[in-house]
C-alpha positions in Angstrom: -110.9 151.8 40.0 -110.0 153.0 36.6 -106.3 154.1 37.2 -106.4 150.6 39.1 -106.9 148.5 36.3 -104.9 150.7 34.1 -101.8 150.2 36.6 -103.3 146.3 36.3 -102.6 146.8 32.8 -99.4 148.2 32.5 -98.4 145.2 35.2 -99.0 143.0 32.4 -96.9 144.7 30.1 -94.0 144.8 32.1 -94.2 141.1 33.2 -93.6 140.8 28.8 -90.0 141.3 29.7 -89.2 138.2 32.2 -91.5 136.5 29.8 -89.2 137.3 26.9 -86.0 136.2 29.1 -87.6 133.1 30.3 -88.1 132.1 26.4 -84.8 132.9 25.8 -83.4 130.4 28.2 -85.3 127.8 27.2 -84.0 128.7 23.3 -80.4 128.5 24.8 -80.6 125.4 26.6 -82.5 123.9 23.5 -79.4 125.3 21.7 -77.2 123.5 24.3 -78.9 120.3 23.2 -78.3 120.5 19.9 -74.7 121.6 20.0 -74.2 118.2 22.2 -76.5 115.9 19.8 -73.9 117.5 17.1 -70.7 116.0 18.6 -72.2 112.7 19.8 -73.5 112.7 15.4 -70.1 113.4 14.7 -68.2 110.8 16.4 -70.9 108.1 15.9 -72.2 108.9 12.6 -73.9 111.6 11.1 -77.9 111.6 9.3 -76.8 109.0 6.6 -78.3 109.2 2.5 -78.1 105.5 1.2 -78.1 106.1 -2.5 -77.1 104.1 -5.6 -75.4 101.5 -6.7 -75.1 103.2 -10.7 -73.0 101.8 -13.0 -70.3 104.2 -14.7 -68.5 103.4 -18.1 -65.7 106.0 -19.1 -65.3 106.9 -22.9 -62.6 109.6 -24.2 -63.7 112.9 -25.7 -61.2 115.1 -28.2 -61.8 118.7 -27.1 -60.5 121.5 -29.4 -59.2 124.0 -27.0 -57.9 127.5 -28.7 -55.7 130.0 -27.0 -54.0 133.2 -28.3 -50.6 134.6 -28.0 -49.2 137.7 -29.3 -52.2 137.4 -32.1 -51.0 133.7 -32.9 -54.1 131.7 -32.5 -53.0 128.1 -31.8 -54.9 125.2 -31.5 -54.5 121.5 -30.0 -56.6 118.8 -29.0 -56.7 116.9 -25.0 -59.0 114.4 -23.9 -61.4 114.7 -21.2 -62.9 111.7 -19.8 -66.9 111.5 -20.0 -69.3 108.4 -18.5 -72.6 106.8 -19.9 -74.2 106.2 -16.5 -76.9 103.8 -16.1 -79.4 103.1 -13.4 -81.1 100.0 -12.1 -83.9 98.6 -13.7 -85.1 97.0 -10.3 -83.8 97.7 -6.8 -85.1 96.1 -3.7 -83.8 97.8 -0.4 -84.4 95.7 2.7 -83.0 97.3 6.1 -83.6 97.0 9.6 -82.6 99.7 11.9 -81.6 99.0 15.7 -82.3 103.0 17.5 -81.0 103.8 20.6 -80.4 106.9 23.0 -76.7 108.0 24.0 -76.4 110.4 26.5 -74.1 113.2 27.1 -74.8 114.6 30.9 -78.4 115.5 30.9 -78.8 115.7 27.4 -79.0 113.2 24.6 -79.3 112.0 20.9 -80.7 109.5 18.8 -78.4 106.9 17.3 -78.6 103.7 15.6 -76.9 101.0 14.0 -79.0 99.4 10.5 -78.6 96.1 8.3 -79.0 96.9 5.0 -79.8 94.4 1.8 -79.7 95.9 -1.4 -80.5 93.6 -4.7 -81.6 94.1 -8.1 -80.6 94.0 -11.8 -79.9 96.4 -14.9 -80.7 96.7 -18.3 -78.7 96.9 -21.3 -77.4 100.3 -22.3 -80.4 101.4 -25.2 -77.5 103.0 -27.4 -80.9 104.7 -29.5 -81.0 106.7 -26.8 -77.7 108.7 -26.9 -75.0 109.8 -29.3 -72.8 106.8 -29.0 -72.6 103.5 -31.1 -70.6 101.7 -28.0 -67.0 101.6 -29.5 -65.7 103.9 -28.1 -66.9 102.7 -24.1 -64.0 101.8 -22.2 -66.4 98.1 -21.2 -63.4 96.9 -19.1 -62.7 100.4 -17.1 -66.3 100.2 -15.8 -67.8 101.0 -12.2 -70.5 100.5 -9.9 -71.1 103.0 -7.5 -73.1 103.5 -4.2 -73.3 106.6 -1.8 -72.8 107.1 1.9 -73.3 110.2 2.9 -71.0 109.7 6.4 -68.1 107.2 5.6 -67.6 106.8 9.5 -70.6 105.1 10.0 -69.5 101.9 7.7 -68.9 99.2 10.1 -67.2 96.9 6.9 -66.6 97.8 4.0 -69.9 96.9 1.8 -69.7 93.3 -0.2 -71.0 93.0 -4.3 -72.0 90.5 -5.9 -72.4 91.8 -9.0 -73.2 88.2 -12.3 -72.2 85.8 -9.7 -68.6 87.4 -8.3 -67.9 89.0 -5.8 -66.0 92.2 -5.6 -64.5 94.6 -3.3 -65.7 98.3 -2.7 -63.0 100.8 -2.1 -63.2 104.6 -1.3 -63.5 107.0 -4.6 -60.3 108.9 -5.3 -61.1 109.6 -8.5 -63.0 112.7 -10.3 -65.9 110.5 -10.5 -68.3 111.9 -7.4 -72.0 111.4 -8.1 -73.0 111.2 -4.4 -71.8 112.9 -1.4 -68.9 110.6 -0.5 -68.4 107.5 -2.9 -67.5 104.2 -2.7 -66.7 102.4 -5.8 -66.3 99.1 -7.8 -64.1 98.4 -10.8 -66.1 95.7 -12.7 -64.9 94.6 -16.3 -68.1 94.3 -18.4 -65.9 93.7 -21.8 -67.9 90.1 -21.8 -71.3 91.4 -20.9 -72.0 94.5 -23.4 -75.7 93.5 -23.7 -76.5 91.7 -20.6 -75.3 93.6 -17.4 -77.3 91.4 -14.9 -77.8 91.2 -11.5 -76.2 92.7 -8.2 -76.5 92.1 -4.9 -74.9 94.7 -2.1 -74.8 93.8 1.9 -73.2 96.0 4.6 -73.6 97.6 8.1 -74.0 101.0 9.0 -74.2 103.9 11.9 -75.9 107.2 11.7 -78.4 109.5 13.6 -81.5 111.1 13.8 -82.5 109.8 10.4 -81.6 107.5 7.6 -82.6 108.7 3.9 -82.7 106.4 1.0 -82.4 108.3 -2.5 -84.4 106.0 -5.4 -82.9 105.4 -8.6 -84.1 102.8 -10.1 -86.9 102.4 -12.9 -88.8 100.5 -9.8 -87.6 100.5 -6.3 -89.2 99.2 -3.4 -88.1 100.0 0.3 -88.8 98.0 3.3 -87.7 98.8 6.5 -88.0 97.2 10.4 -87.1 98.4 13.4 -87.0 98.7 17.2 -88.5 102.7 17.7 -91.8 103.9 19.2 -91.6 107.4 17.5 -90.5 107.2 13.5 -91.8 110.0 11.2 -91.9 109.1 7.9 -91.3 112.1 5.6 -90.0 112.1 1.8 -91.2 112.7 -1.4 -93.6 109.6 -1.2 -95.9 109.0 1.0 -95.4 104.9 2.7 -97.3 102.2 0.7 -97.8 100.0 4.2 -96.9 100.7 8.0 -97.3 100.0 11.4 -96.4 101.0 14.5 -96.6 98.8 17.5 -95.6 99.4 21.0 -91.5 99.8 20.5 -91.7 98.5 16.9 -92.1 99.6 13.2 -92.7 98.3 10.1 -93.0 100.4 6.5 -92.6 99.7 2.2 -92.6 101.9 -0.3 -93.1 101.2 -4.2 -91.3 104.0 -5.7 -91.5 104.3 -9.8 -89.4 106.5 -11.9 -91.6 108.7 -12.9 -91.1 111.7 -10.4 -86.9 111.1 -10.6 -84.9 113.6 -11.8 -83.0 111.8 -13.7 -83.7 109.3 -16.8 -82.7 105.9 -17.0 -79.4 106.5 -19.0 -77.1 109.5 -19.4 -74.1 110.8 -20.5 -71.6 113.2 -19.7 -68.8 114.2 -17.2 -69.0 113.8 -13.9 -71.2 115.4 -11.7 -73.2 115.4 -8.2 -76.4 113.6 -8.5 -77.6 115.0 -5.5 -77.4 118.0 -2.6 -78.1 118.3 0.9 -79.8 121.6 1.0 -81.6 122.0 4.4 -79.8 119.8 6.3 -81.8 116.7 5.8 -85.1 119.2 6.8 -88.2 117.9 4.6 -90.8 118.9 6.9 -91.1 121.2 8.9 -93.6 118.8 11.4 -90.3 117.8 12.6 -88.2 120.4 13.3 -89.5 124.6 13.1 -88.0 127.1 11.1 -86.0 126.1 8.8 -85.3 127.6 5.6 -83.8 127.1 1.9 -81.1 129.5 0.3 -79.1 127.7 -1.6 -80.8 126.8 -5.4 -79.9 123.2 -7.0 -77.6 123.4 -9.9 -78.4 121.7 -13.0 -77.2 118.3 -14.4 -77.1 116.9 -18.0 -81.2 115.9 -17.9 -82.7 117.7 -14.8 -82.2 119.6 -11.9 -80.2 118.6 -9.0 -82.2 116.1 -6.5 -82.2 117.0 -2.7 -83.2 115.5 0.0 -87.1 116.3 -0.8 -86.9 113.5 -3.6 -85.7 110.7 -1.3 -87.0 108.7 1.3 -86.8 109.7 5.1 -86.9 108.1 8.7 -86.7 110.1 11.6 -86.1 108.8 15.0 -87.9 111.2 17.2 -87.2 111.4 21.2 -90.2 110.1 22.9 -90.5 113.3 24.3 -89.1 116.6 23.2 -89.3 118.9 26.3 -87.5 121.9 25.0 -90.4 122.2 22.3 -93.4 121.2 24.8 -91.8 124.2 27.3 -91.8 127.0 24.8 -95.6 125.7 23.6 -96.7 126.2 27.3 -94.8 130.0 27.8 -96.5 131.1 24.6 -99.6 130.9 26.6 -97.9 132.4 29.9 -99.2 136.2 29.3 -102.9 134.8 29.1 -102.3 133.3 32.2 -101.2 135.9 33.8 -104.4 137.8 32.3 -106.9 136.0 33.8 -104.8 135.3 37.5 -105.3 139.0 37.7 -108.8 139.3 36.3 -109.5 136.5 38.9 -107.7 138.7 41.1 -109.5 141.8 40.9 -112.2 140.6 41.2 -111.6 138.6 44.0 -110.4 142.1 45.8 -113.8 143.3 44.8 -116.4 141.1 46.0 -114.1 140.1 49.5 -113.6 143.8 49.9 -110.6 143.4 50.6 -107.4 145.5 48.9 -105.0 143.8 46.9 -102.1 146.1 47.1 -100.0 146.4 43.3 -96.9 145.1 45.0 -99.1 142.2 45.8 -100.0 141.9 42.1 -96.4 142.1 41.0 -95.2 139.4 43.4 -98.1 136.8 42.4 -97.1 137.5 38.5 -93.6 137.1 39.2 -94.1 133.6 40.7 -96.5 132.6 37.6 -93.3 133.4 35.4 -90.8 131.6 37.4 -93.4 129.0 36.7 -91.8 128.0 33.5 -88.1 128.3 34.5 -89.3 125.6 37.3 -90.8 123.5 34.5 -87.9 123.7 32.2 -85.4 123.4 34.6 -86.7 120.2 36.3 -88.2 118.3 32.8 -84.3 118.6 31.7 -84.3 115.9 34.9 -87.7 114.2 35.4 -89.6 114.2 32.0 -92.0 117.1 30.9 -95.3 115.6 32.6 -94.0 114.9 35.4 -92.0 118.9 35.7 -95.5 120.2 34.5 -97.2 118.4 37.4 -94.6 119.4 39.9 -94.3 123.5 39.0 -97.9 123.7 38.7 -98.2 122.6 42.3 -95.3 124.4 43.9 -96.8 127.7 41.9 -100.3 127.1 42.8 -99.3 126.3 46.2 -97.3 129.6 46.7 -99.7 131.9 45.2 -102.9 130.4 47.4 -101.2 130.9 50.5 -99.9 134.1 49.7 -103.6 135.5 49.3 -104.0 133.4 52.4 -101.9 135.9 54.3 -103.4 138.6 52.6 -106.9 138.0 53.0 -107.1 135.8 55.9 -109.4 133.8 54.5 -108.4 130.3 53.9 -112.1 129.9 51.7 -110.7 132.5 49.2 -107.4 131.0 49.0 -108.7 127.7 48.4 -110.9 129.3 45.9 -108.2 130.8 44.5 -105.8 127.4 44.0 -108.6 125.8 42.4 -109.2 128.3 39.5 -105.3 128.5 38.9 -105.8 124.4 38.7 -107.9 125.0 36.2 -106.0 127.1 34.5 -102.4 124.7 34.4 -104.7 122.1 33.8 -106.7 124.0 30.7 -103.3 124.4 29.1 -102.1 121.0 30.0 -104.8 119.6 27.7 -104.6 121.8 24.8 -100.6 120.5 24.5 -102.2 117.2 24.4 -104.4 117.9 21.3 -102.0 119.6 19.2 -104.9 119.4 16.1 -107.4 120.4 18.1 -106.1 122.9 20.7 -107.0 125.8 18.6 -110.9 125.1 18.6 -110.4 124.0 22.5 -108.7 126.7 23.1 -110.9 128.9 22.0 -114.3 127.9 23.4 -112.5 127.4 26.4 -111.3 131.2 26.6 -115.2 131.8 25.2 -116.6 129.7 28.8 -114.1 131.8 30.8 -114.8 135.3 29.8 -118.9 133.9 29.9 -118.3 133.1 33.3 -116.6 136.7 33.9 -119.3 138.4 32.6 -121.7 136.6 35.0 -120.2 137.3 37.9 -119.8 140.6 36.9 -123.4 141.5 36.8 -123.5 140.5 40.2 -121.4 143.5 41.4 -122.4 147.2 41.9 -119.8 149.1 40.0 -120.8 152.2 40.2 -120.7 152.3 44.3 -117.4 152.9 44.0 -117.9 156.2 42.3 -120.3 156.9 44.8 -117.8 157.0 47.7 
């Protein structure tokens, strides 16, 4: 009986390796996905970062630069070109987002198409605040600015109104890049040193899998409506108001300054506000394993911002089968644990010997188990997979012992504790929060009821014969 359950246990061991190779399909088809989610993001739109609008006035600098030749030191003097930026005093961002699914074969990705309203207004430039009496500000040369992070996904280019006129963005070919990609607006403020005034900014755009907004005002508020069941809100602040209904949702923030890395006017040359560090990753609630490596650089006031300081929506797929497989197979070898315990001791109180080949052919089906559920939820939708695999497995293994036993009793006996088995591990994907304390008073009932029936048998008439 000993070497039995020692060559039981080695049984185990070895079933590890299909195990292993059935997790590593279901990493390469989950691989597959995203490599076909990639090209439909990159010939719709990619995740998009709504940030902005700033306003940019250039003013000249006299830099001394000194070289040396054959011991001559020599001297002269070139101009570099330096901005005061400024940000909103108030921004209100109003958006509603339209999600849908494109499909690529068997696969697909989250897309959508979103409305967006921005309005607000901006201070005078507080020249106690920097090293500059306003003279020398080129008030004519002046730009607005906003940021789109994937240029592709501008249906039109955006309309300003910026004091009552209306003004044309264009793409930034200049030096002056504060956002990922740029789109820009000359505006001649030579009339309006002290009062800058009010702006409004309207335009479509496409993206996927998530739409970021980067606040930059002294107050911004966010609203934004759509047609999704599944949004995760993630960011650096948590919603003020939201709701999800049915296929719809509905969420505001009020976002102060306070927590911005930047202050509310500046100076300096031009440089990146922000940087995409972890590919749009805040939380890792939505998407495992993901890691930082590369470290902000510094601007003139603060660190860098990334994608931690703004606002996110992600537009989740109802249901993610890829991760809900490789949740289930992390619980396949305690399956296959207690099949056999169930097993064994089934061989014991029937009398009746299970031969090892026996063992390793009812193991083998519980691990083509999971290939069954993750080949046929790529088709039909994880509950539905889970339902049918379970059946077809349980189905199999009962009449196999069946034919071993002939005893239909034990094989029915036998299909009901692997249904509660599939069915114990059905639920605990279910709870997610709670399928650790589940989980374990259910493994403490089973091993109760174990030990029960095994004070019913007479061990040691085995050693007797």
């Amino acid at each position: 009986m000993f070497a039995k359950l020692s060559t039981i246990v080695v049984l185990v061991l070895l079933l590890l390796i299909p195990l292993f190779w059935v997790k590593d399909l279901i990493e390469e088809r989950k691989n597959r996905q995203s490599e076909v989610s990639s090209e439909i993001a990159f010939k719709w739109a990619g995740q998009q970062v709504i940030s902005g609008p700033i306003i940019a006035i250039p003013y000249q600098v006299v830099k001394e630069i000194v070289t040396t030749d054959k011991n001559i030191i020599s001297t002269k003097n070139t101009y570099i070109t330096q901005y005061v930026y400024l940000m909103p005093k108030s921004l209100d961002i109003n958006s509603v987002i339209s999600p849908e699914s494109l499909k690529r074969g068997i696969y697909k990705s989250v897309v959508y198409n979103a409305q967006l309203d921005l309005k607000g207004s901006f201070d005078a430039i507080d020249f106690n605040k920097i090293d500059l009496s306003g003279q020398e500000l080129e008030w004519k040369n002046a730009k607005i600015l906003i940021g789109l992070s994937d240029l592709k996904g501008l249906g039109a280019s955006p309309s300003l109104v910026f004091n009552q006129t209306k003004i044309d963005f264009e793409p930034n070919m200049s030096a002056l890049n504060p956002f990922e990609n740029n789109m820009i607006a000359a505006i001649d403020l030579s009339q309006t040193k002290t009062t800058l005034g009010n702006f409004q900014i309207k335009f479509n755009v496409r993206g996927s899998q998530s739409i970021n907004f980067l606040p930059l005002a002294k107050q911004t508020k966010i609203h934004t409506q759509g047609n999704w069941a599944n949004p995760s809100f993630n960011g650096a602040v948590l919603a003020d108001d939201r709701n999800i209904t049915g296929n719809n949702f509905e969420a505001t923030w009020n976002i102060p300054s306070f927590d911005r890395k930047f202050s509310q006017q500046w100076v300096g040359e031009a440089e990146k506000l922000y940087e995409i560090k972890n590919n749009y990753e805040i939380s890792n609630a939505v998407s495992e394993g993901y890691s930082s490596t590369v470290e902000p650089t510094a601007t003139t006031e603060s660190s860098i911002a990334t994608e931690k300081d703004m606002i996110q929506i992600n537009f989740l797929e109802e249901v993610n089968n890829y991760q809900k497989t490789t949740r289930v197979a992390k619980y396949g070898i305690l399956i296959i644990i207690l099949t056999f315990a169930a097993l064994f001791f089934t061989e014991i109180i029937k009398k009746q010997r299970i031969h090892l080949i026996q063992y390793m052919l009812i193991g083998f089906a519980m691990v083509l188990f999971y290939s069954l559920l993750l080949s046929i939820s790529e088709h039909l939708g994880f509950n539905l997979a889970y339902l049918l695999a379970a059946l077809a497995t349980i189905i199999l293994i009962a009449s196999f012992i069946k034919s071993i036993t002939n005893d239909s009793r034990s094989a029915l006996i036998f299909s009901g504790i692997l249904s509660i088995f599939y069915s114990f591990i059905f639920i605990l994907m279910q709870l997610r929060d709670y399928s650790l304390i589940v989980g374990t008073i259910g493994i403490f009932i089973i091993l109760a009821i174990l030990m029960r029936v095994s004070t019913k048998i007479n061990w040691y008439q085995y050693d007797k014969r």
